[in-house]
N, C-alpha and C positions, 0 to 999 in steps of 0.2 A: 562306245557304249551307248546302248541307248536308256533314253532320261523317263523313268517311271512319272508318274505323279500319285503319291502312296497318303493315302487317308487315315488317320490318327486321332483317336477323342480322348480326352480327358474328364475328370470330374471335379468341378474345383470350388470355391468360397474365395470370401474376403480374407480366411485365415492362413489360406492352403495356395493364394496364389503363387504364393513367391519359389516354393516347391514346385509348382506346375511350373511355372516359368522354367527355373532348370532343369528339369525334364526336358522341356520343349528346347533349348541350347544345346541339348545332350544327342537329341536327334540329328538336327540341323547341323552340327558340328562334324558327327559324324559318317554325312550321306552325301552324295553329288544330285542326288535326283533331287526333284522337288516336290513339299510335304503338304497337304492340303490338314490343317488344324480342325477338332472339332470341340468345343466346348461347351455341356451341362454344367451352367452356368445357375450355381445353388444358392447364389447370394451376393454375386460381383458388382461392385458400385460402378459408377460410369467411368470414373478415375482409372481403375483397375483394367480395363477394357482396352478405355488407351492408353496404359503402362504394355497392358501381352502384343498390342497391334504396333507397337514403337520398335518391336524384337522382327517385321519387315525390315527396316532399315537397315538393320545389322546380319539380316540373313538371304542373301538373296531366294534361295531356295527354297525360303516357306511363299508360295504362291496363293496360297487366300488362307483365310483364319475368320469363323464364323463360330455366334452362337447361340443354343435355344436356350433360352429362360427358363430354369424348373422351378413348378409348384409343390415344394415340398410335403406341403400341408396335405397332397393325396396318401403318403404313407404314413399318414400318423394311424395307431394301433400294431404298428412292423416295430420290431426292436430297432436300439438305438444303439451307438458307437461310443463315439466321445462329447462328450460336453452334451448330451442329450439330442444330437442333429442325426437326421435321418438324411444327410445326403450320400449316403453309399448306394442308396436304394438308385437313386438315378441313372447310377452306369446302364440299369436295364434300358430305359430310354432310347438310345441312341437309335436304333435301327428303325422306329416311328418316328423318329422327330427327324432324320434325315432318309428317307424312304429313297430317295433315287442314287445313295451308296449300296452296291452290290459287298463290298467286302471292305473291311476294316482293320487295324489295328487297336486294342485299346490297351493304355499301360496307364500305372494307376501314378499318384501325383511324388513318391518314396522312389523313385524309380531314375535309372540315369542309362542312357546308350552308352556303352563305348563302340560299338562295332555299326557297321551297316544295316538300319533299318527294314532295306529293302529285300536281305535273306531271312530276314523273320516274317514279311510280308508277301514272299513267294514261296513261303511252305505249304506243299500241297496237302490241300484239306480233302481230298479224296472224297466222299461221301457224306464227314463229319457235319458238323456245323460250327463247331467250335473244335479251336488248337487250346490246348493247356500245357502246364507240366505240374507234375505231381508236387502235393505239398508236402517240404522234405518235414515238418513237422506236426505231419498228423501223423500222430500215434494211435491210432485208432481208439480214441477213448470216447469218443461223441455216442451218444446212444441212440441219435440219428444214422449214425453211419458208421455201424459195429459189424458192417459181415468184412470179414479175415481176403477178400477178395475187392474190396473196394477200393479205388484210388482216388482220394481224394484231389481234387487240384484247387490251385492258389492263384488268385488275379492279380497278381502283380502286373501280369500280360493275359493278354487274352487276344487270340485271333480268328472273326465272327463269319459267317457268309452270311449276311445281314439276308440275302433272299429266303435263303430256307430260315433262318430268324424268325422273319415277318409269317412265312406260311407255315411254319410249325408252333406259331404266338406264344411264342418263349417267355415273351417280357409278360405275358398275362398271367401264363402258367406260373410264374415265377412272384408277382404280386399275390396271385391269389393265396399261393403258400405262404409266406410272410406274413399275409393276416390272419394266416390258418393257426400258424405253428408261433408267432410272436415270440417271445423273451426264449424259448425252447430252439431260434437261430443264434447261436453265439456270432457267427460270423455272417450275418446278416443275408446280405444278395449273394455271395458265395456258398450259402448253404443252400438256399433254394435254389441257385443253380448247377449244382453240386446232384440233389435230389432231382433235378430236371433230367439231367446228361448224364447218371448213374452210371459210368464207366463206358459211356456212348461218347467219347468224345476224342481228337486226334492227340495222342501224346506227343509231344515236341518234348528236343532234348533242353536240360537244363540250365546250357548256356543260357538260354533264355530268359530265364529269370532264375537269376542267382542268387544265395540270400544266405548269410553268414550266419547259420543257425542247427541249433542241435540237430543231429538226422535221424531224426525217430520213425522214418520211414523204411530204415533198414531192416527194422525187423517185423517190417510186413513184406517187403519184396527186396529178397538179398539180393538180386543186382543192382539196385540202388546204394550199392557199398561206401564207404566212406572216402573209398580207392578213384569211387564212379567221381565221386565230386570234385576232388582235387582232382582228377584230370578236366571237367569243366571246369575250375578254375582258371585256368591254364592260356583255354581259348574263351573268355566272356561276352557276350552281347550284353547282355540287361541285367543290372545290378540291380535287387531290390534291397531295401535298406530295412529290414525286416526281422528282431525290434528294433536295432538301433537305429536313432535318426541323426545323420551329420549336423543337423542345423539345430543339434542342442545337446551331442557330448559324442567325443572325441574315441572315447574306448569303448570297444566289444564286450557287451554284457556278459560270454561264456569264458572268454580267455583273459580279461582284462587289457588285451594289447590296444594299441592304434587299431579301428575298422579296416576292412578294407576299403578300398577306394574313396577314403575319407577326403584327402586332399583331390580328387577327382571330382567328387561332387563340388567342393567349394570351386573348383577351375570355371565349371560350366555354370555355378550361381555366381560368380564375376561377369558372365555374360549377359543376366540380365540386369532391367533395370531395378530391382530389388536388391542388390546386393549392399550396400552402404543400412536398410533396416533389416537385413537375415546378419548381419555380422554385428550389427550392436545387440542382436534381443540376444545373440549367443554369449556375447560377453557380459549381458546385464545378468542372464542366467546361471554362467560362470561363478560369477560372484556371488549372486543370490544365495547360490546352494552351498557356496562357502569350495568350490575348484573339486564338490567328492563325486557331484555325476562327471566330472571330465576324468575321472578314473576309473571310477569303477563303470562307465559306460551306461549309468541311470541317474538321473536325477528327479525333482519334484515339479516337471512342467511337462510329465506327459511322455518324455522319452519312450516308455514299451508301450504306452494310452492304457497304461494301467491302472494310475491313480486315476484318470478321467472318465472311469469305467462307474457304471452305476453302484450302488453299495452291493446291491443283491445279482451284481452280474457274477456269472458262475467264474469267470476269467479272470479275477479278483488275483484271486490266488496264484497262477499259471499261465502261460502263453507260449505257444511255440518250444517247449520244455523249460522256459523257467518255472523255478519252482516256487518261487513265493516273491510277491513285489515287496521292496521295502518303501514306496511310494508313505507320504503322509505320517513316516516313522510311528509307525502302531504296529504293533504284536498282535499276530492270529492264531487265535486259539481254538483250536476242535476237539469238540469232548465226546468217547465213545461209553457207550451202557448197555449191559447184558442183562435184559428181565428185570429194566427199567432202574436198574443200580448201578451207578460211577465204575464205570473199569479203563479207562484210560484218557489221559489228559494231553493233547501234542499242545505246545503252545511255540508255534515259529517268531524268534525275535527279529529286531528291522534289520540286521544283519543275514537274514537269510539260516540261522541255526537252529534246530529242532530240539527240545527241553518235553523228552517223556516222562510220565508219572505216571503209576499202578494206582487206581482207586483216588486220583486226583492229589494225589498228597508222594508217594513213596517215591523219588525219583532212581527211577531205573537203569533210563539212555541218556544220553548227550549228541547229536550230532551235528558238529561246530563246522561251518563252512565260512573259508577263508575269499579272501577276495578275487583268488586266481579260479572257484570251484571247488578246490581240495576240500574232500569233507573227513574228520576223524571223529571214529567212534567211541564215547567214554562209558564206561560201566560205571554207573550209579553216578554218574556225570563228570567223575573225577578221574576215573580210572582208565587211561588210552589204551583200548584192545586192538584196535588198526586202524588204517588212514589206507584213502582210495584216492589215487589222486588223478585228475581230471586228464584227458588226453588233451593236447594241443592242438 
């Protein structure tokens, strides 16, 4: 066989290294060739640096690992993520800040290989500039990107021809829209790259980046069927962990089961040197929340980056087809009015259950959802008319 040497960047922090770390295990574990690292490096202490360059030692086949220093403070006026940090914006970077990479790899820091790296790095991009796969949870609700023929894609993965990158100034194009469009990108450098490559871009199959999540994408394009996924299941490359995060609850926020590849991702965070602080902050946060995110698959440290989301961010509510966080245990209430008069009051409790009232006061519905999904419908809240119960 002959030995590639395959180029791969990440995005990372002080908060996010120890994720990017197992990512970076996850490659190296998985490949014979050898991997040249690149790191937009949003806020890593010197420490930090030589914690990811000690994962040499134990890998032969990471062959160098390099990285550029980002100045955040250029996207400030871009919308923000969690905890108010603009470093998603950076992924754009790469292809300036490393000019003499012709092609790339990028996988984002939620992310684990199982398979070999190097058949997602020789998919031919033909013409494209970028490889994606469809976000299996866009449902088309964005008002950005409402035509019935859009396919949205998801950066879990991303694969660039950094030449045409550079000569088609993606990363400018893509800045410029972010201070265009601000708080109106829910999904930040994927929406403005999303609005760049508007269905211009190579689709790659889903192995690719796989992501245990409602498929709301089915009924924009039925061959994306629920049939399509479970047979990716089957064969995986790239798990994305997407809402749930292994390194802070144990069960899938749609089924309530064990995730998948839960104990997979802890395998390859035993490989770096981070593992002794990702296994105590999971147990401090175990206890914390009192053991209910290690079942119900959410807890109050950010698990979907829901609570961590701004008050007036639109995704409050929602993400990826959940339907309401219970993040911060508060109830959401939405009040609708006809000709400036009370006609309808929804108020969602932290439970995830919907409590209708006529004119604010008359309660009409009930719709109680249990912890597996199951939702039953009560008339005048008391009264069970039917129960829909979640598929598996």
């Amino acid at each position: 066989m002959t030995t590639q040497t395959i180029p791969v960047y990440f995005v990372t922090n002080w908060d996010m290294v120890g994720y990017t770390a197992t990512t970076m295990a996850s490659i190296l574990s998985n490949t014979k060739h050898n991997c040249d690292f690149y790191v937009m490096d949003c806020g890593l202490s010197d420490f930090d640096r030589k914690q990811l360059s000690t994962m040499k030692d134990k890998f032969s086949n990471l062959k160098s690992l390099s990285f550029a220093t980002v100045d955040v403070k250029q996207f400030e006026g871009m919308n923000v993520w969690y905890y108010g940090m603009l470093d998603a914006w950076a992924m754009l970077l790469f292809p300036q800040a490393f000019p003499n990479i012709k092609k790339v790899v990028h996988v984002e820091s939620d992310t684990i290989l199982v398979n070999d790296i190097a058949d997602l790095y020789n998919q031919d991009l033909e013409s494209y500039t970028v490889g994606a796969c469809p976000d299996i949870a866009f449902g088309n609700f964005s008002e950005l990107f409402n035509s019935p023929n859009h396919k949205y894609f998801n950066l879990g993965m991303m694969v660039i021809n950094c030449e045409k990158w550079r000569k088609e100034k993606v990363t400018e194009k893509c800045l410029e829209l972010g201070k265009k469009y601000g708080k109106q990108f829910n999904c930040l450098h994927q929406d403005a790259l999303n609005m760049v490559f508007e269905n211009n871009y190579k689709i790659l199959p889903h192995r690719f980046n796989l992501g245990e999540r409602a498929n709301l994408i089915k009924n924009i394009f039925p061959d994306l069927s629920d049939e399509y996924f479970a047979n990716e299941w089957k064969h995986p490359y790239l798990i994305h962990f997407s809402p749930n995060k292994p390194w802070r609850s144990q069960n899938n926020y749609y089924s309530g089961r064990i995730s998948k590849y839960f104990n997979e991702w802890w395998f390859y965070a035993s490989m770096t040197p981070y593992i002794e602080g990702l296994k105590n902050c999971f147990i401090a946060s175990r206890i914390s929340d009192g053991f209910k995110g290690f079942r119900l698959g959410m807890d109050d440290y950010g698990n979907n980056l829901l609570d961590t989301l701004g008050k007036d961010h639109p995704w409050q509510k929602f993400v990826g087809g959940c339907d309401f966080s219970i993040s911060e245990k508060k109830a959401l209430t939405d009040h609708y009015k006809l000709l400036g008069l009370p006609l309808l009051k929804i108020k969602t409790d932290t439970a995830g259950s919907k409590h209708i009232k006529l004119f604010n006061l008359l309660p009409i519905l009930k719709v109680k959802k249990d912890i597996k999904g199951n939702k039953t419908y009560k008339l005048f809240s008391f009264l069970p008319i039917f129960r829909i119960k979640r598929k598996q």
